[in-house]
C-alpha positions as CSV (number, residue, x, y, z in Angstrom):
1,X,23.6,93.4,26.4
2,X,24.9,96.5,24.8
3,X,27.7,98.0,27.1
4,X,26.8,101.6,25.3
5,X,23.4,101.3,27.5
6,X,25.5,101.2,30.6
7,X,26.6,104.6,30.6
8,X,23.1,106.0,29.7
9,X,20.5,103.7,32.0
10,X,20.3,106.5,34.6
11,X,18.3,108.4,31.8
12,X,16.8,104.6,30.4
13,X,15.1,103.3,33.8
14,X,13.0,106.4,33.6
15,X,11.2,104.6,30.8
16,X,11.4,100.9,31.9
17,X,9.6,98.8,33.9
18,X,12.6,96.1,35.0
19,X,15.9,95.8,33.7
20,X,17.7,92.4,32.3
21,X,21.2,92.3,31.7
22,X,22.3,89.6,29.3
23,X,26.0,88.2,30.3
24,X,26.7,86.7,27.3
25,X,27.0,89.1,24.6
26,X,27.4,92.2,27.3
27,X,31.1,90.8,28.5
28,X,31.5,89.9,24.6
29,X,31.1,93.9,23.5
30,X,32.7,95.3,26.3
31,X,36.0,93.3,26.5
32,X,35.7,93.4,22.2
33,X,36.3,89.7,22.8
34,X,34.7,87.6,20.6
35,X,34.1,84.1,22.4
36,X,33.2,81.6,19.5
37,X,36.9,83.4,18.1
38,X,39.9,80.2,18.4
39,X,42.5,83.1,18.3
40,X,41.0,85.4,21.0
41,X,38.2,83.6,22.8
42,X,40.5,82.7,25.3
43,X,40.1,86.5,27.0
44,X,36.3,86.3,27.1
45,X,36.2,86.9,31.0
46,X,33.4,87.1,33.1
47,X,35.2,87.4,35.7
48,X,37.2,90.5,34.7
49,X,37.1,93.8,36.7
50,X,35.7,95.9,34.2
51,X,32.9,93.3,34.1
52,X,31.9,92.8,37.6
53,X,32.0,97.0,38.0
54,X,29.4,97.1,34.8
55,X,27.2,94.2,36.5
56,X,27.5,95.9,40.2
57,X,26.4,99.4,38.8
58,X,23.6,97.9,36.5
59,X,22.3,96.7,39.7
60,X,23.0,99.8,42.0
61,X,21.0,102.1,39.8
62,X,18.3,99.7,39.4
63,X,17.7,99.1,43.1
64,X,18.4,103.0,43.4
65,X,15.5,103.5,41.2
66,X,13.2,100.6,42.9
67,X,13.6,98.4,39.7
68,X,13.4,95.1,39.7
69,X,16.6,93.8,38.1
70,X,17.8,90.6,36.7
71,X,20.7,88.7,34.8
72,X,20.6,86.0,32.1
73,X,23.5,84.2,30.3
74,X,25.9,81.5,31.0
75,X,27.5,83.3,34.0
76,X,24.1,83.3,36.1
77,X,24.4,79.0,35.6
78,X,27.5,79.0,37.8
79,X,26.1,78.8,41.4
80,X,29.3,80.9,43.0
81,X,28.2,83.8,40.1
82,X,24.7,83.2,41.1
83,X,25.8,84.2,44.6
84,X,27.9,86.9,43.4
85,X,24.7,88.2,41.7
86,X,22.8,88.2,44.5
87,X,25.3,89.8,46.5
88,X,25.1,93.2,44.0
89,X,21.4,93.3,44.3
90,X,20.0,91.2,41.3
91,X,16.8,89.8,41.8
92,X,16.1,86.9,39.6
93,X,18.3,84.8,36.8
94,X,17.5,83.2,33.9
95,X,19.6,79.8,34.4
96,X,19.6,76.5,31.8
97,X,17.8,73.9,33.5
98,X,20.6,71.8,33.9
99,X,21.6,74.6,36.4
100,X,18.7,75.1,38.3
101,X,19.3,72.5,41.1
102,X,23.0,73.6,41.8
103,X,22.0,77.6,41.9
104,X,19.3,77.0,43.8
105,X,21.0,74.7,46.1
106,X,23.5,77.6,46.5
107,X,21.2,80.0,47.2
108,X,19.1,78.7,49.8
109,X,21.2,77.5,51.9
110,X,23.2,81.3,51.6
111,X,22.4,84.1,53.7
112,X,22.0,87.6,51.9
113,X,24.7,89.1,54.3
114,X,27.0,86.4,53.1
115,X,26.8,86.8,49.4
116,X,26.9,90.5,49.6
117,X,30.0,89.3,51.7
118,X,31.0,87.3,48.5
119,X,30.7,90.8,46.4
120,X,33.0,92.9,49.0
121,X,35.8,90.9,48.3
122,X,35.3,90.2,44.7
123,X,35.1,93.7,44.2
124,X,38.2,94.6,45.8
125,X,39.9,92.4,43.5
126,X,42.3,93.9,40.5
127,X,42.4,90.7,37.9
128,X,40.3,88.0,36.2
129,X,42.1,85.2,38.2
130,X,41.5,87.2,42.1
131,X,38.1,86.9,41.4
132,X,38.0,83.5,41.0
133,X,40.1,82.5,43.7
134,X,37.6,84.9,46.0
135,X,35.3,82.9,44.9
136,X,36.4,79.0,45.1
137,X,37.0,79.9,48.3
138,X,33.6,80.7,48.9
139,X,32.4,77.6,47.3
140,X,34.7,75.9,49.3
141,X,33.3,77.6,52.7
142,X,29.5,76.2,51.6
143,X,30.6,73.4,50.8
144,X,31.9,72.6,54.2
145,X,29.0,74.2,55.6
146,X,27.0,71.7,53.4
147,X,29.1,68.6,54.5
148,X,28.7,69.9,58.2
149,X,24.9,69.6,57.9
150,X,25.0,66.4,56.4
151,X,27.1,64.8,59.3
152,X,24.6,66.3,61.7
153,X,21.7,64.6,59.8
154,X,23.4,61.3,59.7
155,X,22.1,58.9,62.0
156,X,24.3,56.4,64.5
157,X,25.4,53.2,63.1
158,X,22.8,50.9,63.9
159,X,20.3,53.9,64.2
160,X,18.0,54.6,61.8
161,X,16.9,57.8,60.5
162,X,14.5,58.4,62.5
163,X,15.9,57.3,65.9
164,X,17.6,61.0,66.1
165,X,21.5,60.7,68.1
166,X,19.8,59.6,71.1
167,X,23.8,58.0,72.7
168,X,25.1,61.7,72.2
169,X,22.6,63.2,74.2
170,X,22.9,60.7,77.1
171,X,26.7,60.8,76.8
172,X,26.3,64.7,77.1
173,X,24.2,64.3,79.9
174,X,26.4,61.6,81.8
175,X,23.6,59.3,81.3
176,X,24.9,56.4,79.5
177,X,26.9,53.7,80.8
């Protein structure tokens, strides 16, 4: 949580058995951004450069060091973050349980290549509002993904379930008439 432990974890993973990054207060102390603050909450950022550089080398020199490493905050109950996440190399997040379904919804059903995909670009970026557009558009590539399983899994009208999409098949096949 304390950026200051950024710059010396090389010398810190020595002595630790897993490390945790908390979101919350960590973007808080290093954009000096206090978000509960009306005048100056607005510029608490997750998605800032600076922040997404601290997350990516918190990770790199944990996996480096064969360290199990992990994030928890409010950033880690987004599922495109979660994917982001896992794209650096974090292993587990602490996520409200009003969160749980949608991250792990993401998750699943994303491929580690993808989400370390997802990071590429969001690292290339220079501002707050690139990253974010990186990544709606890689909610908006699952999600189409998700629909496109959906319609594969819906039966025929008049089928049920069950019955599978037996008319395609015989269509296909020139078999129905």
């Amino acid at each position: 949580e304390v950026p200051a432990a950024v710059f010396t974890l090389t010398q810190m993973i020595q002595e630790v058995d897993f490390v945790s990054v908390g979101t919350n207060d960590m973007v808080q102390y290093l954009l000096a951004v206090d978000r509960d603050n009306p005048f100056v909450g607005n510029l608490y950022d997750p998605h800032q450069p600076a922040v997404i550089e601290v997350l990516s080398y918190v990770a790199r020199i944990a996996r480096a060091e064969g360290k199990p490493c992990s994030v928890c905050g409010e950033m880690a109950g987004e599922h495109m973050n979660a994917l982001l996440l896992m794209g650096m190399g974090y292993d587990g997040l602490s996520v409200a349980p009003n969160f749980i379904n949608e991250v792990k919804y993401a998750i699943r059903r994303t491929p580690t290549q993808t989400s370390e995909k997802i990071f590429r670009e969001v690292a290339m970026e220079r501002s707050g509002d690139g990253v974010r557009r990186v990544l709606k558009e890689a909610s908006e590539r699952l999600m189409q993904i998700t629909a496109a399983e959906h319609i594969e899994k819906e039966p025929l009208p008049g089928k049920s379930p069950g019955d599978g999409n037996r008319q395609n098949e015989e269509e296909e096949e020139g078999g129905a008439q």
